[in-house]
C-alpha positions, 0 to 999 in steps of 0.5 A, a space after each residue: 499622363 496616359 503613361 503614368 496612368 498604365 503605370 499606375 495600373 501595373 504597380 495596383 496589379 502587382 500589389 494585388 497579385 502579391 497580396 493575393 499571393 501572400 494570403 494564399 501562403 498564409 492558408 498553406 501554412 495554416 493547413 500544413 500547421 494544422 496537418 502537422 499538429 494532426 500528425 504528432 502521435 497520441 500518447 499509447 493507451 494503457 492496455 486494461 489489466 485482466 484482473 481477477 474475475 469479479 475484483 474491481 477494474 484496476 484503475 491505473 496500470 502503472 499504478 496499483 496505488 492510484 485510489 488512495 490519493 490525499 484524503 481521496 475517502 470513498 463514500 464508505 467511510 468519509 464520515 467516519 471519526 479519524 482515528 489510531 488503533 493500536 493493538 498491545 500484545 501484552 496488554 490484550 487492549 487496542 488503545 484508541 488515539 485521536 491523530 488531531 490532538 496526539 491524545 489517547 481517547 479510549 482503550 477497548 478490552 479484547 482476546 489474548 494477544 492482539 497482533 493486528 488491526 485488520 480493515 475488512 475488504 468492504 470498508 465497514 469493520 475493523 477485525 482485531 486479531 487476537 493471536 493466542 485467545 483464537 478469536 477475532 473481535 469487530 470494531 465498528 469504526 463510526 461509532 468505535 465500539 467492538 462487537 461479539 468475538 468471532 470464533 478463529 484458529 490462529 490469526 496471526 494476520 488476516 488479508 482480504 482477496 481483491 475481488 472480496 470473495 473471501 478472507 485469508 487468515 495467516 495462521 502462522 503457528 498452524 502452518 496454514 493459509 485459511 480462506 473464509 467467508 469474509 464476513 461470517 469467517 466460516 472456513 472455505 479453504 484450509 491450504 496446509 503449508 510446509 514453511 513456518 510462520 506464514 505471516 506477511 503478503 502482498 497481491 499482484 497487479 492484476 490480483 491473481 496472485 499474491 506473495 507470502 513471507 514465511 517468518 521462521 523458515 526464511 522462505 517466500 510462497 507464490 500462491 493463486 488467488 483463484 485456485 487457492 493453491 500454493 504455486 511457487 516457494 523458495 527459501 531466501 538466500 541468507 543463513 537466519 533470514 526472517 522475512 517480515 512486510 511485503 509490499 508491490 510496487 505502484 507499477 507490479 512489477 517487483 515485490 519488496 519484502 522487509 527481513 529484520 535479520 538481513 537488514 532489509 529489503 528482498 526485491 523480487 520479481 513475482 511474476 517469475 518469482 526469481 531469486 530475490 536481491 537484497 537491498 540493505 536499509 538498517 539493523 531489524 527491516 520491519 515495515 513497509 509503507 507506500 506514501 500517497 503519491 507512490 513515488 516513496 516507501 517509508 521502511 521502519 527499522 526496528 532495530 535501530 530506531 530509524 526510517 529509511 525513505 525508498 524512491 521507486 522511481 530512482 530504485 534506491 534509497 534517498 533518506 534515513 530518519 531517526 527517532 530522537 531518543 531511539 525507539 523500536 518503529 515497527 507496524 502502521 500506516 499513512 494519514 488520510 491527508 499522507 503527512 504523518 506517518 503513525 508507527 507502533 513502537 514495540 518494545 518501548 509501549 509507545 507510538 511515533 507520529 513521524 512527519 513524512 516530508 521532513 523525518 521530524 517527529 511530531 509526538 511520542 504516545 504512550 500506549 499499552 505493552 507490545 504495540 504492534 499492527 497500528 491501523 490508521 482509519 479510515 484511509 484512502 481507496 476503494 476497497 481493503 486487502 487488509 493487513 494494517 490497511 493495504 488499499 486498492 
């Protein structure tokens, strides 16, 4: 009895001491579980880009494109009325569509050869570029009314810098690159240039500089945004190019310029502003642009009717859309919400509405003679660099 008793006592010991041991492993492997999940390193903190001073911190670093997500509309303009303004350079009208129902709703009269519907940096205007009548007619997108034209040489097309301190008129056939009062117009800076056709642009990253197509000559220029200076120029290594739209990629490191007489893409790095390569796309390489999501570039083919679809990620291309009966796809931009892609077309005095996931084309609007810079409007970001509606 007395055995069994002590040996009854030794066999509880050794259960406790196991237990006990087990519990105390337990918690070992608890705290080194916790230790290790401590350890595993947190992903690199975007380094701030030093932008421009006075220009809005730039969002994402890898991603000049992240304030114009999906119907992402800032305060500015989220009531106002969806709608297509479509400039005919022979018609000297914008014709006015309502992208819900494909249906033209009005036609406003404006200046002699409309070229571009140009949103302003603040949000608040649209500014029609009356080409050859020398002027710049407002549209106040709430109510879709134009206002008094404004007294301007030249503009071809019109861009905002990033920090909103002034416009940029592309006075193409005068040969210059006139900075002004964003809101009054009155000039602040002529820089005289010695390429033809300034037209087409594009800014950096960090908006301390932006490329510049020069049409006529087949030449590129690097200009600084602050010193308001043309700092680099280099003609494209292609006898007859034309260089039209320039776009940067989401993350700024490279600058596609659409050529309708190579056929496609120049693909430049700016920051060094190296010779450019061509990567081909189809016959007239007109217009470039980012989709919502900034991982496609849809890129209109003027020539032959098509869209080619460009994947930064993969750096080629993936896709080639074809306008049913042909057309002359050429300026435009993206819905609010990134499904449709609205397009003039320039030689056929219509506009495509093209479904950006599936390449189907969802309308064909007759419009005025010579549609050419289309603006989609209003659209996501911030703030307007111009153009048809480039955003930030």
């Amino acid at each position: 009895m007395h055995r069994h008793l002590v040996k009854s006592a030794l066999v509880a010991g050794a259960t406790l001491a196991v237990l006990s041991a087990c519990g105390t492993g337990s918690g070992e492997r608890t705290s080194e579980a916790r230790g290790t999940e401590a350890a595993v390193p947190a992903p690199p903190e975007k380094k701030p880009v030093k932008g421009l001073p006075g220009m809005p911190p730039v969002l994402d670093p890898e991603d000049v494109y992240a304030a114009d997500r999906p119907n992402k509309l800032s305060p500015v303009v989220k009531d106002f009325p969806s709608r297509v303004y479509v400039p005919n350079t022979e018609s000297d009208t914008v014709t006015v569509i309502d992208p819900k129902t494909y249906e033209v709703t009005g036609t406003i009269r404006v200046g002699r050869q409309p070229q571009h519907v140009v949103p302003s940096w603040d949000l608040k205007t649209l500014w029609v570029n009356n080409n050859r009548g020398h002027t710049l007619t407002p549209i106040d997108p709430r109510t879709g009314k134009a206002g008094k034209d404004v007294e301007v040489h030249d503009p071809y097309n019109l861009y905002f810098t990033p920090n909103g301190r002034y416009a940029v008129v592309m006075a193409s056939l005068d040969r210059e690159l006139v900075f002004r009062d964003p809101h009054t117009m009155k000039v602040k800076k002529t820089v005289p240039v010695s390429c033809y056709g300034v037209n087409h642009a594009d800014f950096s990253l960090d908006g301390r500089y932006f490329i510049v197509s020069c049409e006529f000559s087949g030449e590129l220029l690097k200009v600084d945004t602050e010193k308001m200076e043309v700092v680099g120029q280099q003609r494209l290594p292609f006898q007859g190019a034309m260089p039209q739209d320039v776009k940067v990629s989401p993350d700024g490191k490279r600058f596609y310029i659409a050529d309708m007489m190579a056929h496609g893409m120049w693909v430049l790095d700016g920051d060094r502003f190296t010779e450019p390569t061509l990567m081909p796309t189809g016959k007239g390489c007109h217009g470039l642009y980012v989709g919502r999501d900034s991982r496609e570039m849809y890129v209109t083919n003027r020539g032959e009717g098509t869209i080619s679809v460009f994947d930064f990620t993969q750096g080629r291309l993936t896709k080639k859309w074809k306008l049913p009966d042909g057309g002359s796809p050429d300026m435009g931009g993206v819905s609010a919400d990134g499904k449709v892609l609205w397009l003039s077309g320039r030689y056929d005095a219509e506009v495509y509405a093209v479904d950006t996931r599936t390449g189907i084309q969802l309308a064909r609007i007759t419009v005025g003679s010579g549609p050419h810079g289309l603006a989609v409007y209003p659209q996501p970001g911030r703030y307007s660099l111009g153009h048809t509606g480039v955003f930030r």
